[in-house]
C-alpha positions in Angstrom: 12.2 -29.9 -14.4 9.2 -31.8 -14.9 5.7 -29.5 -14.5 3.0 -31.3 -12.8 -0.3 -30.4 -12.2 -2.2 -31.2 -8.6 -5.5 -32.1 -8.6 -5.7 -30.6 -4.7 -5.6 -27.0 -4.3 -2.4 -25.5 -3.2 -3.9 -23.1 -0.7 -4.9 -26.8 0.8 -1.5 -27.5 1.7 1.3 -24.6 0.6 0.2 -22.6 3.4 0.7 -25.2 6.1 3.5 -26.3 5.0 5.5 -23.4 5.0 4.4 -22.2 8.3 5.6 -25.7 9.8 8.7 -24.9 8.5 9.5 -22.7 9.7 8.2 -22.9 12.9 10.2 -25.2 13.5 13.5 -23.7 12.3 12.3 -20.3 14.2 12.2 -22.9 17.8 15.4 -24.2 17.0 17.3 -21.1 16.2 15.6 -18.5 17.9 13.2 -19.6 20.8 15.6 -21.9 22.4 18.1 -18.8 22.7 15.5 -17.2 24.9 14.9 -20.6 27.0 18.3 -20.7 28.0 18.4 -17.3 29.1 15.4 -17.7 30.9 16.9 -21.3 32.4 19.7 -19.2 33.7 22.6 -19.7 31.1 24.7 -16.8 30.7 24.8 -15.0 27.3 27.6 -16.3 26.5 26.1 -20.1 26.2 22.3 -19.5 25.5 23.8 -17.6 22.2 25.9 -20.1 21.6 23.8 -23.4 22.1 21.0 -21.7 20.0 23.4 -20.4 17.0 25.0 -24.6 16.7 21.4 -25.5 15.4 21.6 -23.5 12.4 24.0 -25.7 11.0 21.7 -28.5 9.7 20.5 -25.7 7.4 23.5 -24.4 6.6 24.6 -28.0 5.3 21.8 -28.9 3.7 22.5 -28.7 0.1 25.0 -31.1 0.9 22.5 -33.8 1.6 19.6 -32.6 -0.7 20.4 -34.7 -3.5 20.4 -37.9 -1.5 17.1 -37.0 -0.2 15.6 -37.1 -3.6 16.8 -40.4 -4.3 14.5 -42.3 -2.0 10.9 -42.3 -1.7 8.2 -39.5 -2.7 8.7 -36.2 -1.5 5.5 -36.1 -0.3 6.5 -39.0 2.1 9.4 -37.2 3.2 7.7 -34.6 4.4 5.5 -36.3 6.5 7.8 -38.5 7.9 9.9 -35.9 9.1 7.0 -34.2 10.4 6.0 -36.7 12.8 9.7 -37.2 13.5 9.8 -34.0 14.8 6.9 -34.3 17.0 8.1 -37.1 18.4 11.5 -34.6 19.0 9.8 -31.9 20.3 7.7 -34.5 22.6 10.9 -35.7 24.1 12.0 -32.4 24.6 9.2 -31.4 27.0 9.6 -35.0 28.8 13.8 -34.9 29.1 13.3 -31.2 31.0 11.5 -33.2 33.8 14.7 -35.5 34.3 17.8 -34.6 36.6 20.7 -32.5 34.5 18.7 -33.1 31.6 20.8 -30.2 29.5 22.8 -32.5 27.4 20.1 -35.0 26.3 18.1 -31.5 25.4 21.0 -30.5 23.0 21.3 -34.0 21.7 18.0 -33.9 21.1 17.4 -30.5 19.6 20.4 -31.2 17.4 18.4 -34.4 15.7 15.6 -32.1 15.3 17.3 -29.4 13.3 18.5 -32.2 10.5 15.1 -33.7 10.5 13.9 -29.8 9.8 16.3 -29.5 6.8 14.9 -32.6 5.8 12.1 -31.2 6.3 12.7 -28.0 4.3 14.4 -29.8 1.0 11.2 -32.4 0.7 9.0 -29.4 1.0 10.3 -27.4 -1.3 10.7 -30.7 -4.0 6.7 -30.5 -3.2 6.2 -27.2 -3.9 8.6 -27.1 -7.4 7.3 -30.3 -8.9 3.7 -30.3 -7.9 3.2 -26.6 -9.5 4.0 -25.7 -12.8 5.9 -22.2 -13.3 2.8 -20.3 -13.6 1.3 -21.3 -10.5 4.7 -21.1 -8.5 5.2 -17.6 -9.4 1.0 -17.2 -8.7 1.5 -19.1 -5.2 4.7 -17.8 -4.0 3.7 -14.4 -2.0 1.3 -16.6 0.0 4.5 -19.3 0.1 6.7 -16.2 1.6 3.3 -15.0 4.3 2.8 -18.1 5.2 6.8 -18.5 6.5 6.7 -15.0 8.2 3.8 -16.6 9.7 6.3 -19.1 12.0 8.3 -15.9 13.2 5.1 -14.7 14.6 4.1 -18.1 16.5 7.4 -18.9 17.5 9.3 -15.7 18.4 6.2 -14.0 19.5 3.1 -16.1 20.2 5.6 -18.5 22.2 8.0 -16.3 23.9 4.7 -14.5 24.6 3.3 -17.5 26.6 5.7 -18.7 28.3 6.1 -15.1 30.3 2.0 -16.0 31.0 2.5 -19.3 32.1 5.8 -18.8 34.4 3.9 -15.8 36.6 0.4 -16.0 36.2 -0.3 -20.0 36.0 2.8 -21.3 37.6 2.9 -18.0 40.2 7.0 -17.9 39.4 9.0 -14.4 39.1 9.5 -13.4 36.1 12.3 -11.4 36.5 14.4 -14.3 38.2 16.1 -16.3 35.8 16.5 -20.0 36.8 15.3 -23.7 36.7 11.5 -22.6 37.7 11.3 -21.1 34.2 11.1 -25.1 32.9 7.6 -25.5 33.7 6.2 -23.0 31.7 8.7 -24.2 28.9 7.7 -27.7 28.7 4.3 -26.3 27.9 5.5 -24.5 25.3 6.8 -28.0 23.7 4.3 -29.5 23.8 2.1 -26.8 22.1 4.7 -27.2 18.8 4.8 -30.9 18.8 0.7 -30.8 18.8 0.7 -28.6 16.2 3.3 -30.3 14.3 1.5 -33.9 14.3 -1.2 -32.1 13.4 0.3 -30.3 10.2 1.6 -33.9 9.2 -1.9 -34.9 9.4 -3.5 -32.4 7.7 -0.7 -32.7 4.5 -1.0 -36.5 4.8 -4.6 -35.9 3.6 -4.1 -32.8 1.4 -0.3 -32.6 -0.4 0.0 -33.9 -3.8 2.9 -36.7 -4.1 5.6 -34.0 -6.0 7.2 -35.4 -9.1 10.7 -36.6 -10.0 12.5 -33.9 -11.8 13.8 -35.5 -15.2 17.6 -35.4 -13.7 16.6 -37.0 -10.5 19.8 -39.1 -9.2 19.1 -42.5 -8.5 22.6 -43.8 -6.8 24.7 -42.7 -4.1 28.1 -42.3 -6.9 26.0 -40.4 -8.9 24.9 -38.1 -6.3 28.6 -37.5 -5.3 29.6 -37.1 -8.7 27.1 -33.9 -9.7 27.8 -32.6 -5.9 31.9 -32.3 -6.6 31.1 -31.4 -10.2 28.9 -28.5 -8.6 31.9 -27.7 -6.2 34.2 -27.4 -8.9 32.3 -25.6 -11.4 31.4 -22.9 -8.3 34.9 -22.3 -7.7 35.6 -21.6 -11.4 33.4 -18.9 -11.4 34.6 -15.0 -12.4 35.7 -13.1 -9.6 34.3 -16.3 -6.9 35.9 -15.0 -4.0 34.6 -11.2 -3.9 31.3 -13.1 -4.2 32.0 -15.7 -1.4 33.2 -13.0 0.6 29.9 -11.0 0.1 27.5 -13.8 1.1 29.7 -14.2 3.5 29.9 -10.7 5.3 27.1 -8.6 4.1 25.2 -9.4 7.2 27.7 -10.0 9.7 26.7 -7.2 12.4 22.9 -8.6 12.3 25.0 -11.7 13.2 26.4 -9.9 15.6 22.7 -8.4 16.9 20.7 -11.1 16.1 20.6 -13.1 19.7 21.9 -10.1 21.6 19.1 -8.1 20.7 16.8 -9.7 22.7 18.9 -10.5 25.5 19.4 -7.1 26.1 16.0 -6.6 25.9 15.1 -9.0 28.8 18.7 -8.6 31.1 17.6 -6.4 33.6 18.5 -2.5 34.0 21.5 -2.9 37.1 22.9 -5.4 34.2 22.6 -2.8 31.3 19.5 -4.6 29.9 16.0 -2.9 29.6 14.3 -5.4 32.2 11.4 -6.3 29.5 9.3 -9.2 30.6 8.9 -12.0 27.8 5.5 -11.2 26.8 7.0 -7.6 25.9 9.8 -9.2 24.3 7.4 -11.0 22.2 4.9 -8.4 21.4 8.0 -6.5 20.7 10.1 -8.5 18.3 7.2 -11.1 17.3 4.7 -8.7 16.2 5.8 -5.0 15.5 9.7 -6.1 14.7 8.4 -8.8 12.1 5.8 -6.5 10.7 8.5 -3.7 10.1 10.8 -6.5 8.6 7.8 -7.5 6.3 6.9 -3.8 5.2 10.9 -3.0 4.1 11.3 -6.1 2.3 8.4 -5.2 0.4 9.7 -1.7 -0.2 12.8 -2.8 -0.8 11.6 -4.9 -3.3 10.1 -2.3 -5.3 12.7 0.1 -4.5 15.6 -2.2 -6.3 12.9 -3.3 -9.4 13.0 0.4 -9.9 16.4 1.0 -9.6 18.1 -1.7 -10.5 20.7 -3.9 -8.5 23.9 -2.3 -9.2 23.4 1.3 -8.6 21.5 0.5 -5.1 23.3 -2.1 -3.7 25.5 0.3 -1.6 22.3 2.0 -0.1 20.7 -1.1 0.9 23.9 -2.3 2.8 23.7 1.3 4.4 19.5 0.5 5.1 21.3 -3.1 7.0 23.1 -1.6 8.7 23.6 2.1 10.0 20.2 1.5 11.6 21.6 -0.8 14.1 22.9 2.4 15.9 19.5 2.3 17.4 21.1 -0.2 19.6 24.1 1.5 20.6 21.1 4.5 21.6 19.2 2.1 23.7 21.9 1.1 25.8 23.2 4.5 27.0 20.0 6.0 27.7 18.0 2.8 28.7 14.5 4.1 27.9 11.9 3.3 30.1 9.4 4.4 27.2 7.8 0.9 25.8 6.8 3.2 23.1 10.8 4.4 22.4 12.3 0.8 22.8 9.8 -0.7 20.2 10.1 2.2 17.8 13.5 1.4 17.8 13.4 -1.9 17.1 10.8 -1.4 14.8 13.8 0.9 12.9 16.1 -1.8 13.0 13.9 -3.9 11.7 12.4 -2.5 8.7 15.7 -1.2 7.6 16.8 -4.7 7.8 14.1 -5.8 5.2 14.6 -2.8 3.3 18.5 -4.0 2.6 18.2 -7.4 2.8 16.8 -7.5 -0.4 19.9 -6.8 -2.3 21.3 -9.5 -1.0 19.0 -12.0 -1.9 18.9 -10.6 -5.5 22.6 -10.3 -6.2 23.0 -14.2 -4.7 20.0 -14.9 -7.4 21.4 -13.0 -10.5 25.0 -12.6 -10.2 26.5 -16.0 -7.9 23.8 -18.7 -8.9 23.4 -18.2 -12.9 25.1 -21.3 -14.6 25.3 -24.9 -14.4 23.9 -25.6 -11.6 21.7 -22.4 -10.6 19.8 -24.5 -7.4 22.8 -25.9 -5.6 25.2 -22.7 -6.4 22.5 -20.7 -5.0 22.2 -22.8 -1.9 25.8 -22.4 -1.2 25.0 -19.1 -0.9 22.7 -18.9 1.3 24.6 -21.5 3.2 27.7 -19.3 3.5 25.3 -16.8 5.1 24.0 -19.5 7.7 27.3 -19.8 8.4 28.2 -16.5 8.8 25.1 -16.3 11.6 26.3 -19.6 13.2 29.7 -18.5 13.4 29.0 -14.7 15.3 26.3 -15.9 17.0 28.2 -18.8 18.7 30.5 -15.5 19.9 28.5 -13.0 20.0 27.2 -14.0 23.7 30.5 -14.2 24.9 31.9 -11.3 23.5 28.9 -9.1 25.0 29.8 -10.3 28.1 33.4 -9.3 28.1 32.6 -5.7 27.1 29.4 -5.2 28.2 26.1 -3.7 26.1 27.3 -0.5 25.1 30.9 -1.5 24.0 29.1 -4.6 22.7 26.7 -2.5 20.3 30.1 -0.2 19.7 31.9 -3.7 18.5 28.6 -4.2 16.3 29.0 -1.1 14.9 32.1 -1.5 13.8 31.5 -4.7 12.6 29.5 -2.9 9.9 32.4 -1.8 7.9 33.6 -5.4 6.3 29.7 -5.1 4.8 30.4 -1.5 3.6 34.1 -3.1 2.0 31.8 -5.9 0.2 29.2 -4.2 -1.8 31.7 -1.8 -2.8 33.3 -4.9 -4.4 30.8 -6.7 -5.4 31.2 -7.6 -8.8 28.4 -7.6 -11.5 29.4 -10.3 -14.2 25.5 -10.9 -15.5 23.3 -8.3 -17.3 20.3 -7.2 -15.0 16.9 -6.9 -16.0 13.7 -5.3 -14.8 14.8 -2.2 -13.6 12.4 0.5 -14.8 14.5 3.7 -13.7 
């Protein structure tokens, strides 16, 4: 890769631009889950609507290479930037329009490929523009500045628009239906203002990025390294135990990950908790994400000490026995805000806590070799489609069984995780570990 130095500070710019990413991904794939179930939708469709926009980033190393054919990265960036504005824009005009439900989808479904876009021409910014000292210097404030869109979207947001529907639009909160669209069109148009905005703030302050020195510059060529990339992935020791790992280590948070909060919000005669949104979002926005940010952290340390190998089985247990806390909730339906958000809060940080492992054992055990970027990607991307795939059924399953068999199921989908880590294979030598 070529190193490049910026002349412009990268707290200027790194900041901002991670945040808008994923601000925008965290509307897509997680706020919009909520909207529907506040519109009315039953869990079965507001999970499944939500979970289809994660495929744009599930796909996306398919189409990264293209994207660094044409243009400067920086330019990329801001072009989908204003694209999306002018997405999110329409959004919050199409919900005043008669059945406007498919143009929404239409329309969120161009926004999530603009967002890849978005993500790919970001990160080429962030890798080019900053030699390997500085990324390693800049990338805690690259990884707080991300968690930062979490916070925003599924809290700040989801927060808001419980404030707007009763106390500025006068609406019940605790009736689902169309009235919930005004206070959701605001909440558009509060992300596509601060979206232009971000574009206008990195046209002024992002560096250009660089060409890396192997940058493609034709469409065969591009197809040629992405089958050769395909084919040496495949050839890979062992490929399959480690496809079926990124595949199914997280496949009960799949399972949790939109029902969670719709159980949160369904009300107690439906087996819910009857939570308001601005609970929901104080709950899961602020003290869910903080517990998420505190075990990742610990986790962290915990495998540097340790080593991969001999924790990876207790960090799948950290994933996910704590989802039990679930299964709890629904039987006893605590009226306690104090026990629900503990027990999120337990979910949560456990979540961190394990997820670790399984960003490291993509990283040094499926990614090293030929193509160590794109190998890596298509591990991550086998996880987006692991959460694309249960969340589309996830709704519909919880409605055929019902929260506490739901949360059984969920349980029981733990055990394929369990099956995987105790597979996994180890192929390259570890380092770090200080235990």
């Amino acid at each position: 890769m070529l190193e490049t130095k910026s002349k412009k500070s990268p707290l200027l710019w790194v900041p901002t631009t991670y945040f808008t990413m994923a601000l925008t991904y965290m509307t897509l794939t997680s706020v919009t889950a909520i909207m529907f179930k506040n519109m009315g939708m039953d869990n079965g469709r507001a999970a499944e609507y939500a979970s289809y926009l994660i495929l744009a980033y599930t796909i996306k190393p398919l189409f990264a290479s293209f994207v660094e054919m044409y243009r400067t990265k920086k330019a990329f960036v801001i072009l989908t930037e204003i694209a999306i504005f002018f997405g999110f824009l329409a959004v919050a005009l199409a919900m005043a329009l008669p059945n406007y439900m498919v143009l929404l989808m239409g329309l969120f479904w161009v926004i999530s490929f603009l967002g890849a876009t978005q993500d790919i021409a970001a990160d080429g910014v962030y890798v080019t523009s900053l030699d390997s000292k500085a990324q390693s210097l800049y990338c805690g404030v690259q990884s707080l500045s991300w968690n930062l869109g979490p916070i925003i979207a599924s809290g700040g947001l989801v927060y808001l628009s419980g404030k707007l529907h009763a106390e500025y639009f006068h609406h019940d909160s605790a009736v689902f239906g169309a009235d919930w669209v005004d206070a959701w069109r605001v909440i558009f148009f509060i992300v596509a203002a601060i979206t232009v905005l971000m574009a206008l703030w990195h046209w002024r302050v992002m560096p250009d990025g660089a060409r890396a020195e192997n940058t493609l510059t034709n469409f065969s060529s591009a197809m040629n390294i992405l089958k050769d990339s395909f084919v040496s992935f495949f050839q890979k020791k062992d490929v399959w135990l480690m496809i079926a790992f990124a595949f199914l280590f997280r496949l009960s948070i799949g399972f949790l990950e939109k029902i969670g909060p719709f159980f949160m919000v369904d009300p107690v005669a439906k087996g819910g908790l009857g939570l308001s949104n601005e609970l929901l979002g104080i709950i899961y926005g602020t003290y869910g994400l903080l517990a998420v940010l505190l075990g990742s952290l610990l986790g962290g340390w915990f495998v540097a000490r340790r080593g991969l190998q001999p924790t990876l089985f207790l960090l799948c247990c950290a994933v996910n026995i704590p989802n039990v806390t679930f299964l709890l909730m629904s039987i006893y339906q605590p009226e306690s805000l104090l026990v629900v958000t503990a027990g999120v809060a337990i979910e949560k940080f456990f979540f961190g806590f394990g997820s670790v492992g399984f960003m490291i054992y993509l990283m040094q055990q499926l990614a090293p070799g030929k193509y160590t970027t794109t190998h890596y990607a298509f591990g991550t991307g086998l996880m987006g489609l692991c959460m694309m795939f249960t969340g589309v059924i996830s709704g519909h399953l919880q409605q055929m069984l019902g929260y506490k068999s739901y949360f059984v199921f969920v349980m029981l989908a733990t055990i394929p995780s369990f099956i995987v880590c105790w597979l996994a294979p180890f192929h390259q030598k570890e380092s770090g570990a200080t235990d």
